[in-house]
C-alpha positions in Angstrom: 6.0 -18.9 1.1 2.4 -17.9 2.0 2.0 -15.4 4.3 0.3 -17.3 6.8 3.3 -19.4 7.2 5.2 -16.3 7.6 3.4 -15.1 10.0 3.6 -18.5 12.2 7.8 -18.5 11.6 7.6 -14.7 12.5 5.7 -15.2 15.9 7.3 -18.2 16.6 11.2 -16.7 16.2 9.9 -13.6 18.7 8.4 -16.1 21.0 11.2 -18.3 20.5 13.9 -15.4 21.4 11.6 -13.9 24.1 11.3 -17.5 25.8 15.6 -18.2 25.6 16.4 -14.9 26.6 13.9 -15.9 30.2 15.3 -18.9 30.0 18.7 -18.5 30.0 18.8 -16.0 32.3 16.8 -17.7 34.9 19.6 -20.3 34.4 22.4 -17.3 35.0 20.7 -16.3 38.2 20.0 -20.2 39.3 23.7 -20.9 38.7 24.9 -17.7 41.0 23.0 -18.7 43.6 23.8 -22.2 43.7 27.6 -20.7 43.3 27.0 -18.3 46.3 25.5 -21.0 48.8 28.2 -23.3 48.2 30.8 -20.6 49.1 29.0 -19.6 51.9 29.1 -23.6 52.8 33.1 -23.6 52.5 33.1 -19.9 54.0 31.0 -21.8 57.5 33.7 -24.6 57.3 36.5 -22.4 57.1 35.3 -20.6 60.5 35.2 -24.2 62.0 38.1 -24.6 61.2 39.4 -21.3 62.4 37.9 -21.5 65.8 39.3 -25.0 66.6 42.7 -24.1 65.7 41.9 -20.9 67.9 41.7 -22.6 70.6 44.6 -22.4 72.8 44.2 -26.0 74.7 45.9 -28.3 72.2 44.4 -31.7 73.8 41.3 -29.8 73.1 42.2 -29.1 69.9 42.6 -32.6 68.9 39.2 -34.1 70.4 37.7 -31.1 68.4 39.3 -32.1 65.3 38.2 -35.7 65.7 34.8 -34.9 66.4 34.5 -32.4 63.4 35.8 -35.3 61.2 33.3 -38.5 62.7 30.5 -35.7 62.8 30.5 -33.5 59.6 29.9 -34.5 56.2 32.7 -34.5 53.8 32.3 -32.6 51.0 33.1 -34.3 47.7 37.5 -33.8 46.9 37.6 -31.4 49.8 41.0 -30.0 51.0 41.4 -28.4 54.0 44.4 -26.3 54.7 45.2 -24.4 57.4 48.8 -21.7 56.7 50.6 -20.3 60.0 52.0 -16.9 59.6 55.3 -18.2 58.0 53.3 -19.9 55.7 54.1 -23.6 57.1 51.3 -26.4 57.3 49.5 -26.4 60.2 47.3 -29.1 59.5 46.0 -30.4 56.2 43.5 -32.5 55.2 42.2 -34.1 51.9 44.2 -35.0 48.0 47.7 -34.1 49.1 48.4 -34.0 45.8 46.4 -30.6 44.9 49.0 -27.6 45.0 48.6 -25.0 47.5 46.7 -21.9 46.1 49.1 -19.5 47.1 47.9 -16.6 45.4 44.8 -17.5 47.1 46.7 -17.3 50.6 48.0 -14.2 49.6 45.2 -12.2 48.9 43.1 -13.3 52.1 46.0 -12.2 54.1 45.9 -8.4 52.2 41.6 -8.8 51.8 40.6 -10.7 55.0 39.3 -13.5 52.6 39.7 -14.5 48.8 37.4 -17.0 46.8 37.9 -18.4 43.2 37.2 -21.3 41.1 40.4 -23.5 40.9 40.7 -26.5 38.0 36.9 -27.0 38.5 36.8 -26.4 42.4 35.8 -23.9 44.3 38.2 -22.1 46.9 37.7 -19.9 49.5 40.5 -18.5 52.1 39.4 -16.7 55.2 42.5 -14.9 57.4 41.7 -14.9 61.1 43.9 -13.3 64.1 47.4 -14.5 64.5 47.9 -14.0 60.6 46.2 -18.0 60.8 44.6 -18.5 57.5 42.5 -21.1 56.4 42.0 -22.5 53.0 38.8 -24.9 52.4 38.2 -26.4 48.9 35.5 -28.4 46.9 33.8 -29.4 43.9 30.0 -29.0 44.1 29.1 -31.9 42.2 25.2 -31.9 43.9 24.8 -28.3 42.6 26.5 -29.1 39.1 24.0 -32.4 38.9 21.0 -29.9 39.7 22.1 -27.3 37.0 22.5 -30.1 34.8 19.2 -30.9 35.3 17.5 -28.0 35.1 19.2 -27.6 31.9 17.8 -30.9 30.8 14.1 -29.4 32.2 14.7 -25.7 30.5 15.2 -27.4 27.5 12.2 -29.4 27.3 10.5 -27.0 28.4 11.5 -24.6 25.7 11.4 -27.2 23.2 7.6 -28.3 24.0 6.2 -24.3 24.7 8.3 -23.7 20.9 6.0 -26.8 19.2 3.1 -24.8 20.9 3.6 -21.3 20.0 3.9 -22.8 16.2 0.8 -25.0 16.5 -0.7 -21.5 17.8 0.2 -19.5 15.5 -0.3 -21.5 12.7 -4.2 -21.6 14.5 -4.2 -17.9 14.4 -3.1 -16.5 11.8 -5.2 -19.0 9.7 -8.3 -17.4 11.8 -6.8 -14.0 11.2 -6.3 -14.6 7.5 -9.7 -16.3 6.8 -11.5 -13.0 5.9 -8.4 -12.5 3.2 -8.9 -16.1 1.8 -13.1 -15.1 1.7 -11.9 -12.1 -0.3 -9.8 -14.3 -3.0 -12.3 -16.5 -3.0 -14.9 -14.3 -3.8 -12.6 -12.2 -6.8 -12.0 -15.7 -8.1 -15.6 -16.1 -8.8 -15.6 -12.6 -10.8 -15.4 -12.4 -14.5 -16.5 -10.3 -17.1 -19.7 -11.7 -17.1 -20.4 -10.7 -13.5 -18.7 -7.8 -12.8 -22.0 -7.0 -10.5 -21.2 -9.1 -7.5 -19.4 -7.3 -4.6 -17.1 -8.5 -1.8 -18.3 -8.9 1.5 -16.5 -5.9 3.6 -17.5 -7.9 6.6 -18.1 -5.2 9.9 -16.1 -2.5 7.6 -13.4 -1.5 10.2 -10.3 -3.5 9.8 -7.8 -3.8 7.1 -9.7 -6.4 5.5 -13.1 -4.1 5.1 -10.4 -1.7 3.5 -9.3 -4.2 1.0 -12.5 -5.4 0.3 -13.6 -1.9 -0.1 -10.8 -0.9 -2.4 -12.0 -4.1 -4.9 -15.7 -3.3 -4.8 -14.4 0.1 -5.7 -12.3 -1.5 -8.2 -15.1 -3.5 -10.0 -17.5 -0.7 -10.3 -15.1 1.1 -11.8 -14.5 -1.5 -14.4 -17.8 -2.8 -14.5 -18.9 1.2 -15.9 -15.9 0.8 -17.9 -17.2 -2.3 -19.7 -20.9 -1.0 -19.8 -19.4 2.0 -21.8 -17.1 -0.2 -24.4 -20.3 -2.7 -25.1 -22.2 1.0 -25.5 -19.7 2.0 -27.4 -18.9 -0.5 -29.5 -23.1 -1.3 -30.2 -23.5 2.3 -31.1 -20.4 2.7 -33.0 -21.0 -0.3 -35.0 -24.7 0.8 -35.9 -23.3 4.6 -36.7 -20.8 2.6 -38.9 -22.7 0.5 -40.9 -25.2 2.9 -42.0 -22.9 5.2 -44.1 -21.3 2.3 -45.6 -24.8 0.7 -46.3 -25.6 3.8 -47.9 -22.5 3.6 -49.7 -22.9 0.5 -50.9 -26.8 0.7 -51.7 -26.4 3.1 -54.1 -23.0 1.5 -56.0 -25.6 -1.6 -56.3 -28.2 0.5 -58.0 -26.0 2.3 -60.3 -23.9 -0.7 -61.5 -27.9 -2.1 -61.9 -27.9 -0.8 -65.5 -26.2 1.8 -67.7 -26.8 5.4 -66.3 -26.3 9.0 -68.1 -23.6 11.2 -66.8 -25.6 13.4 -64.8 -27.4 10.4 -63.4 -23.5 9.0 -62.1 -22.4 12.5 -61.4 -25.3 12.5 -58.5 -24.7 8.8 -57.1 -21.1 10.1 -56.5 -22.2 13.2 -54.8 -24.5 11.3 -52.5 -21.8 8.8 -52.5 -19.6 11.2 -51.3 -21.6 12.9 -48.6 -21.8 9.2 -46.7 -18.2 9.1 -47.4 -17.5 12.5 -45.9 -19.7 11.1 -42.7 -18.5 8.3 -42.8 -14.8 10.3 -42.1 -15.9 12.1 -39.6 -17.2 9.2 -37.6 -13.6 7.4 -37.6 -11.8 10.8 -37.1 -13.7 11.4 -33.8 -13.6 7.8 -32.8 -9.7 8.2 -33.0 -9.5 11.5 -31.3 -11.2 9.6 -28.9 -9.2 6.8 -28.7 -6.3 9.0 -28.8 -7.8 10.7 -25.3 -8.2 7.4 -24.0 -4.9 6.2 -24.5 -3.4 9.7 -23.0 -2.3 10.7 -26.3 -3.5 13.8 -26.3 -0.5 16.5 -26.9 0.3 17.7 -23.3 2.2 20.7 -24.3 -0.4 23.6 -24.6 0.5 26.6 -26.4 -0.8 30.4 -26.2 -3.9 30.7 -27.4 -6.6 33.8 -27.9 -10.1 32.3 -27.2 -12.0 34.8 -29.2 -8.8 34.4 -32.4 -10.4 30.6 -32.3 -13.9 31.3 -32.0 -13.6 34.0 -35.3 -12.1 31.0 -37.0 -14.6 28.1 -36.2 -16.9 30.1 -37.6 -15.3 30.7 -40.5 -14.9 27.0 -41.0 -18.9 26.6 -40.8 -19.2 29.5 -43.3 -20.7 26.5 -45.9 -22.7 24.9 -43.4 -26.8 25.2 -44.0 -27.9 28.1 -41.2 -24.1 28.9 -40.6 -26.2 32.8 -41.6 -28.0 32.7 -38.3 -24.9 32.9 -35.8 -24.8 35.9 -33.8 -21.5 36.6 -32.6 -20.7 39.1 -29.3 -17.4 39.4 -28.0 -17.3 41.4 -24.9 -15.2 45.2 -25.5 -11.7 44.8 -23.1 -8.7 47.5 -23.1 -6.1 44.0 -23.1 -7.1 41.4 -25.5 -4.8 39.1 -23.8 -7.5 38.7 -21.4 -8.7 35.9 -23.8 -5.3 34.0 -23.5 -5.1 30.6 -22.9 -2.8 27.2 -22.6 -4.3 25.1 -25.0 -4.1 23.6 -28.7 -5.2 25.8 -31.5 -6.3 22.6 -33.6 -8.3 21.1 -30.9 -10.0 24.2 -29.5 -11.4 24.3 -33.1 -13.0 21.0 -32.9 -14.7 22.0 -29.8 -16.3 25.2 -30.4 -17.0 24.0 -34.4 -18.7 20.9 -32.5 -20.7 22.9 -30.6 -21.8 25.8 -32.7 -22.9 22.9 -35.4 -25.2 21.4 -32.8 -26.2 24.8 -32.0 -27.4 25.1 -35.8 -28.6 21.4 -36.0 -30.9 21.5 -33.1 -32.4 25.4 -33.4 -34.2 24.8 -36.8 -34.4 28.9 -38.1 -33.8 30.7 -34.5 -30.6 32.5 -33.7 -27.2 30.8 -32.3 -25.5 33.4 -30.1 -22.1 33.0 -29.6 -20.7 35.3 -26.4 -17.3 35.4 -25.4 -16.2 36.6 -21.8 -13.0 36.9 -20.0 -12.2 37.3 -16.4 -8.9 37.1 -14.4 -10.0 33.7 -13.7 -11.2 32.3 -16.8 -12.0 33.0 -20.4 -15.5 31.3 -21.5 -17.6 30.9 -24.7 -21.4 30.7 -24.2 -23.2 28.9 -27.2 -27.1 29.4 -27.2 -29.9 28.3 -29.5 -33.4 28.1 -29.5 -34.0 24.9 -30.6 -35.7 21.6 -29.3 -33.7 21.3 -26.2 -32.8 18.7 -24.2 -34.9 16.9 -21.3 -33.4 17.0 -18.4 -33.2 13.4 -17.3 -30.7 12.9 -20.2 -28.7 16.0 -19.8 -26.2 14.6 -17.7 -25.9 11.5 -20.3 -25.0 14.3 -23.7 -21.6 13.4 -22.9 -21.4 10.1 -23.2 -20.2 8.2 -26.7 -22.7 8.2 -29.4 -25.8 8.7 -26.9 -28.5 10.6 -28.2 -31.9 12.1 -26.4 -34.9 10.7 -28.1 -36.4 14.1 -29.3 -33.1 14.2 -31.7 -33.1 11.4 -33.1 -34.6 12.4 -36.6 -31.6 14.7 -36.9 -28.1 13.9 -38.6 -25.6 13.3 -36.1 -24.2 10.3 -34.6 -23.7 11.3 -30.8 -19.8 11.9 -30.5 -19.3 15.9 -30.8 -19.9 16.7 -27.4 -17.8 13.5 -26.2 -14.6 14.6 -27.9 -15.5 18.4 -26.8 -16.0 17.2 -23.1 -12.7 15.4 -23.1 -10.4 17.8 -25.0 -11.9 20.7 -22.6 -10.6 18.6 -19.2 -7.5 17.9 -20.7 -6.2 21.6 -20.6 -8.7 21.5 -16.7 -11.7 23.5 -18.1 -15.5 22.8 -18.3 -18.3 22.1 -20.4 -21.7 22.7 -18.5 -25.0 22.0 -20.2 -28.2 23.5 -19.5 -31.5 23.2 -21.4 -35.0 23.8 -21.5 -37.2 21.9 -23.8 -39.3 24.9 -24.1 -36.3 27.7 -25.0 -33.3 25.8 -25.9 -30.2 24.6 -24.8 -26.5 27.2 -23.5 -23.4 25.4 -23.7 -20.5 27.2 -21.6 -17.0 25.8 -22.5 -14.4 27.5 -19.8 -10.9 27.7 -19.9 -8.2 28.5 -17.0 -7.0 32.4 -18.0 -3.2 32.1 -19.1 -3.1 34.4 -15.7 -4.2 31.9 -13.5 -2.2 28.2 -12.3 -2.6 25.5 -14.7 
């Protein structure tokens, strides 16, 4: 069921139940006060009555009986009874064969009058002096026939205002839901191809602008997704295919002709080398992927900053310039200070990803390393003194396989500081970048003290 249709059965069951609740109680009050006049009828005929019989001249009586009966209209099956104090007859008029409401009698006698509905007539007994009471009886067949008809009209009535309210609301809630079906229509038209077109958010103040707003919000989102996959992907596919074309090259030339030992003992080396890159391309596009897919191990251990910093370096021992890092820890009484939650194994990557750009990039100037720790935060600064970065592009260094154009010349492929920036806000640290062509580039990679809320 669409919702427009739910909203037209919705409205039109409140309107529905508002309307017969009106309805049938204008019907209650119109059948009490047709009820009430018709008593008060019988209740005037019943003092007639009363103040003929009153009347102590019995000739008199008589003419004043005759006359009430040529001169008043007869109401339809009434009974007219009028009880002496000894409850005999003293006159009667109307179906003899109706029983006398005795009860009825009764209670005027105790109340000074009585009224109630008797097998679909309406009674009423008045008691007057000389314990005289007098019973007068009807059916109200002109006030039945109206009710009936107004039952007949309030039906119609609701019947025809019901066929409304749905032809209404059916009107209105398609008005109301015409900016939603703009919206569908519009997200229908979106593909991958042109995840740059934008709902309309109409004025922007109703739950519609919000929805519309939430999917513009939506596409951007995936539209930078998308930008960054055909990135990565082009990039990832050039960064791949040189290695192996290397690779490859150079099995071509040395299967070209017989070659001495040395001569094979070299191709394997370089063979070997595009190998080795060729390694560390996957293993950092899986780390990635691994980060992407929340994969990551979530359970951070205790960790001394400046314990991993001794080690990266240790690892880079064999790299060319590894001779030109300047370490500096700074002097504290505690050296918990440098405690933090993270993963031994992946802190490694990201300051030995760091310091090895530091080297790349600073031809034969120093790399100094400092380590800090506050109550805060524990930090390692990274400095060189190399080419720099421009800063148009510095807020791009972390992006997958993007290079600046001044480095281009240098090995490297352009996913270090991805994989650093994403391991670093996994345990909620930070990697900030700042660079001068002209004096170098300081990378700062924080950490959350072991002291402080993770």
């Amino acid at each position: 069921m669409t919702i427009r249709t739910r909203l037209t059965l919705m409205f039109a069951a409140i309107m529905a139940v508002i309307l017969g609740g009106a309805l049938v109680f204008v019907y209650g009050l119109q059948s009490r006060l047709v009820r009430d006049e018709f008593y008060d009828l019988l209740s005037e005929r019943a003092a007639t009555i009363a103040t003929i019989f009153l009347e102590p001249d019995s000739s008199a009586r008589l003419r004043m009986i005759e006359f009430e009966q040529r001169n008043v209209r007869t109401l339809p099956a009434e009974r007219i009874l009028v009880v002496g104090t000894n409850g005999e007859q003293l006159f009667a008029m109307g179906p003899a064969s109706l029983p006398i409401p005795y009860e009825l009698i009764a209670k005027a006698r105790s109340a000074g009058h009585a009224q109630r509905s008797l097998d679909g007539r309406q009674a009423i007994a008045h008691s007057y002096r000389n314990n005289i009471v007098v019973v007068v009886s009807a059916s109200d067949t002109i006030g039945s026939e109206q009710l009936d008809e107004l039952q007949w009209i309030m039906l119609g009535a609701f019947l025809v205002s019901l066929a409304a309210t749905f032809a209404g609301g059916v009107f209105f809630a398609g008005r109301a839901l015409e900016p939603m079906n703009r919206v569908v229509r519009r997200v229908e038209d979106i593909s991958a191809s042109n995840l740059h077109l934008r709902v309309d958010i109409g004025d922007g103040r109703d739950e519609i602008a919000r929805l519309s707003m939430t999917f513009n919000e939506m596409l951007e989102r995936l539209e930078k997704s998308f930008e960054t996959q055909r990135t990565f992907v082009t990039n990832a596919s050039h960064e791949l295919r040189t290695p192996l074309t290397a690779i490859i090259g150079e099995i071509h030339v040395q299967l070209a002709r017989e070659r001495t030992a040395p001569e094979y003992r070299a191709s394997l080396l370089s063979v070997l080398n595009e190998a080795e890159r060729l390694n560390a391309i996957v293993s950092s596009l899986l780390m990635l992927a691994q980060y992407e897919e929340g994969r990551m191990p979530l359970n951070p251990e205790e960790v001394r900053l400046d314990d991993v910093v001794v080690d990266a370096i240790g690892m880079i021992q064999h790299h060319p310039g590894s001779e030109r890092i300047q370490v500096q820890i700074e002097s504290v009484d505690d050296g918990q200070r440098f405690a933090v939650r993270a993963h031994r194994s992946l802190l490694l990557v990201c300051i030995t990803n760091l310091i090895d750009n530091a080297l790349k990039y600073s031809s034969t100037d120093l790399v100094e390393v400092n380590v800090r720790a506050t109550d805060e935060c524990v930090s390692v600064s990274i400095r060189d003194h190399g080419i720099g970065i421009p800063a148009d592009v510095l807020h791009r260094l972390t992006e997958p396989f993007f290079r600046a154009n001044n480095a281009r010349g240098i090995p490297g492929f352009g996913i270090g500081l991805a994989v650093t920036q994403r391991i670093v806000s996994l345990y909620k640290g930070t990697l900030d970048m700042v660079s001068d062509p002209t004096s170098g580039t300081t990378a700062t990679l924080s950490l959350p003290s072991k002291r402080s809320p993770f």
